[in-house]
N, C-alpha and C positions, 0 to 999 in steps of 0.2 A: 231892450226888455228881455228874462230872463225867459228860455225856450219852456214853455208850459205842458207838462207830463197830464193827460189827462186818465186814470182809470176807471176801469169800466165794472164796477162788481154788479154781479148777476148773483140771482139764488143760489144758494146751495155753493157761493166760491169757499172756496180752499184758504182757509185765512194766512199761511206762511205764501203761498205763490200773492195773495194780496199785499203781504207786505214788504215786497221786495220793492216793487220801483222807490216806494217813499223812501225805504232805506239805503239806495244803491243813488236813486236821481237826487232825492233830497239831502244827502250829504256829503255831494259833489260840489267842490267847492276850487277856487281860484287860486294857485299857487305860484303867478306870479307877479309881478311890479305890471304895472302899477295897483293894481286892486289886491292883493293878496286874501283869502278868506271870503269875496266873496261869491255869494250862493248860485250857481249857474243855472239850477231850475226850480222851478215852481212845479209843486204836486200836489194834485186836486183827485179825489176820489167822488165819483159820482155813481146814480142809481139810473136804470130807466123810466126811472118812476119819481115821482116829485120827491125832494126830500124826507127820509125816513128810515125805517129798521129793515136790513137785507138780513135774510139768512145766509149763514156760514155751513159747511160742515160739521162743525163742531158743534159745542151744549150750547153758542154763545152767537146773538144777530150782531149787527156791528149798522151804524147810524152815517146813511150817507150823507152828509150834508148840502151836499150839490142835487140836481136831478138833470136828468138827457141835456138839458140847455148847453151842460158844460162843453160837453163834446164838439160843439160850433166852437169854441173857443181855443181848441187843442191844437199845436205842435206837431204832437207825439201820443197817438191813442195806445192803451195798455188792455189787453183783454188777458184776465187771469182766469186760471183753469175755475173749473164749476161743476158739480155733477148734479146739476139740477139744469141741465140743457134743453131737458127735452124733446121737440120736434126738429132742434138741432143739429141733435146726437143720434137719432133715432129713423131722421126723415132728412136730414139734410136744407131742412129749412127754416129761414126766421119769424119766428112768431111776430104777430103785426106790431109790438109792444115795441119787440127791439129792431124791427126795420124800420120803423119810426127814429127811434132813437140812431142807429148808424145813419140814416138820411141826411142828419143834421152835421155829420163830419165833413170839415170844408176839402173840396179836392185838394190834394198835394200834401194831406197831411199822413204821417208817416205812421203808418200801422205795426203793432206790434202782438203780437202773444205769446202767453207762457202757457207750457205744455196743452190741456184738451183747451186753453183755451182759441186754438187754431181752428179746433171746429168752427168759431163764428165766424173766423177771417173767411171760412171756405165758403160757409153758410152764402155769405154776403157776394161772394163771386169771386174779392179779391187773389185768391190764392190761382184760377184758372190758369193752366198753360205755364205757372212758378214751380221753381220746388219748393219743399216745403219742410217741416219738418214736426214730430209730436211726440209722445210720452209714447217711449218701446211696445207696452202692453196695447195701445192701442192706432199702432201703425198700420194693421191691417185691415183691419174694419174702417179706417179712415181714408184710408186707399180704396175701400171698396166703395166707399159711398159718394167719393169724390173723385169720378176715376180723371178726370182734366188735369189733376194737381199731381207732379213728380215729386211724391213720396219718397225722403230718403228717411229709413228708421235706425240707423247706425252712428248720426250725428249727432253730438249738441243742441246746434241750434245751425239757420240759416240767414243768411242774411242779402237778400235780395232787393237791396236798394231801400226804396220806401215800402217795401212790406217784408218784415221779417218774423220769424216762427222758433221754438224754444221747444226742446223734451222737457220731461220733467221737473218739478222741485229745486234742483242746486242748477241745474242748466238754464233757470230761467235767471239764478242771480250771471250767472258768464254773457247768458246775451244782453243782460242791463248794461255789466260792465265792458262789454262790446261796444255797448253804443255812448258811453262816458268816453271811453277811448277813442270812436270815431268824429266823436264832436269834439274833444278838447285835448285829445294826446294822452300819451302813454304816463304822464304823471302825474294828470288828474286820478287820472283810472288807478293808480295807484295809491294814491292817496285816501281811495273812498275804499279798494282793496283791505290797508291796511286798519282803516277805523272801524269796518268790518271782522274783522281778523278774516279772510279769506283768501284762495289765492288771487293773485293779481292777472293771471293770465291761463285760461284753459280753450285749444284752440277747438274752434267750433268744428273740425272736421273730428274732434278727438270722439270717438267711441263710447256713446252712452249707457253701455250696459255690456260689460265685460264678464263673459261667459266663463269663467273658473274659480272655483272656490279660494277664499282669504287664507290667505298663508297662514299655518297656526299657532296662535296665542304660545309666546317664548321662542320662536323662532327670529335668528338673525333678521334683521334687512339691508335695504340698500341704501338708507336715509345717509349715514357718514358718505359713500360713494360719493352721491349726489351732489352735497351739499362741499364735499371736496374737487367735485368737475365745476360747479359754481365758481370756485375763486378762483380758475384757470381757463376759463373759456379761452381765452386770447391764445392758447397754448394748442400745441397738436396733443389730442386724449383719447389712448386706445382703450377699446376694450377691454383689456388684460390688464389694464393699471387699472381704472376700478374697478376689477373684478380682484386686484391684492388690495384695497382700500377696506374689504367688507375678509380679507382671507378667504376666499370663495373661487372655485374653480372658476373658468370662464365660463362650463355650461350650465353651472347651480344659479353663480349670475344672474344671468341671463334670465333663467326662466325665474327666477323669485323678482326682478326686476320688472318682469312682465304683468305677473301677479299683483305689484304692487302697485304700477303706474301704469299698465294698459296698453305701454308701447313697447317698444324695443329700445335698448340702451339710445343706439343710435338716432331711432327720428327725436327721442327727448334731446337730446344732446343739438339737434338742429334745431329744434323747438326754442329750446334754452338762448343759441344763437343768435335767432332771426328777433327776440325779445330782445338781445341787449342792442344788437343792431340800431330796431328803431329807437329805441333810447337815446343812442348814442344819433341819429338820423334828426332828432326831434329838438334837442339836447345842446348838440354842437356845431361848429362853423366844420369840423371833419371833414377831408374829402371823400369819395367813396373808398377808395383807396386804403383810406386810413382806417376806416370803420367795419372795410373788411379784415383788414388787420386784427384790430382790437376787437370784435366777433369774434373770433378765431377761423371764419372763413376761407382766409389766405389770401385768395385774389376776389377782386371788383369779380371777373366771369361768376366766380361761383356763387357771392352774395347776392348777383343780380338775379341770379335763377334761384336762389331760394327764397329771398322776399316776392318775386315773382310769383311762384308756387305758391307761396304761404298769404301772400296779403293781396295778388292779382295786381300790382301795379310795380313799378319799377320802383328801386330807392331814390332815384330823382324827384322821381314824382309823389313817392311818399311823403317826401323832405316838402318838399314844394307845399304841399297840401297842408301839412299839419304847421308847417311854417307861415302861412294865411291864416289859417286858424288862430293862431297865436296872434296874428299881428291886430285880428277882429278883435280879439279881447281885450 
């Protein structure tokens, strides 16, 4: 049976964070033999109220056609942000409407939200003694009224087993595609990436609200650099060669590099790595060896310490893992 996405719209949600999971889970799809094309999840949008008209943010209600029931039925609950929280947002507590409604979620099922929609997870108790994570602007106040939950407001998203959390608007599509990638590998997630047009991969430690003004309108970048370290990973690439790919000193570089992509030459460049790694981990019969190689790596020590770092488990075990996956489907 296909893993069933359930969402959860409340008053006053945010119609674009509503319509991510349909379009990030619902057009997740099977790429390889034997079933290719198809559909790996089912998404159900539901009310806590019997079937009918939720309010949005916007000039426009949207028609749940499910009510509470669904959520006994869920996989994977989706709470999307809402500025009609309430006693929530305000009190830290769940109205009896919607603890009725969360009661009906079977243990073991995998909790999700996108940006304020964390406040319910916290509301509900789940977030207690986790980290966590929510929309920049409101880190601190949600820190303050939840003080059990380790607040990180510099991240993406988190992802803490079966309860996970999302900053704002675009970081709630990376942690959908987070979780496309953790249940079916790195070419699913890409493939729902690319029908999307969005990227395929932004890593959830990456920094969600980069404090420097946008480089301005007519000004060089470093997109050729980039996209020139791209067809060479396998290769040793210093600094100084793309910083002559763009004619750019290495300290102009650098700092317009920062501007534009929020890290340093260097941890994208590791970023970039540890992406073709599992590809190539998910992908092929490769030894580690080899994959450190073709990464551009070098040795197995170092690959091991960056997927390490980067995904918390070893490339044996990543291999291992997404290689089961594969074999379920």
């Amino acid at each position: 049976m296909r893993h069933r996405v359930v969402v959860l719209a409340l008053d006053g949600v945010i119609p674009f964070e509503l319509g991510i999971p349909q379009r990030i889970f619902g057009r997740a799809q099977s790429v390889e033999a034997p079933s290719p094309g198809e559909k790996l999840y089912t998404v159900v949008t539901c009310s806590v109220r019997p079937p009918g008209p939720v309010r949005t943010d916007a000039d426009f209600s949207i028609m749940a056609e499910h009510g509470p029931e669904a959520l006994a039925t869920a996989d994977t609950v989706v709470v999307p942000a809402s500025y009609e929280l309430g006693p929530v947002h305000e009190e830290g507590r769940l109205t009896g409407e919607l603890a009725a409604a969360l009661g009906l979620v079977r243990p073991g099922t995998r909790m999700v939200s996108i940006c304020t929609g964390g406040y319910v997870l916290a509301a509900a108790g789940l977030l207690d003694g986790r980290p966590a994570t929510t929309h920049w602007s409101s880190a601190d106040h949600f820190q303050r009224l939840f003080p059990k939950i380790r607040v990180d407001p510099d991240v993406l998203f988190i992802d803490d087993g079966d309860v996970l959390t999302s900053a704002g608007v675009a970081a709630g599509i990376d942690l959908c595609l987070h979780i496309v990638r953790r249940d079916h590998g790195t070419a699913v997630a890409n493939d729902v990436a690319r029908r999307t047009v969005v990227p395929p991969h932004r890593d959830g430690g990456q920094a969600q609200f980069i404090r420097r003004p946008l480089p301005e309108a007519g000004l060089a970048t470093t997109t050729a650099a980039r996209t020139w370290a791209l067809g060479r990973l396998e290769q040793p690439i210093l600094l100084r060669d793309m910083a002559r790919q763009e004619s750019m000193s290495v300290r102009t570089f650098t700092r317009r590099f920062r501007e534009e992509v929020g890290i340093s030459p260097g941890q994208w460049l590791a970023q970039q790595r540890v992406e073709r790694a599992r590809q190539l981990l998910e992908s092929t019969d490769l030894s580690v060896d080899q994959v450190a190689r073709d990464a551009g790596f070098g040795t197995a020590t170092s690959l091991r310490q960056h997927v390490q770092a980067a995904l918390g488990v070893s490339p044996t075990v990543y291999r291992r893992t997404f290689r089961s996956a594969s074999t379920r489907r």
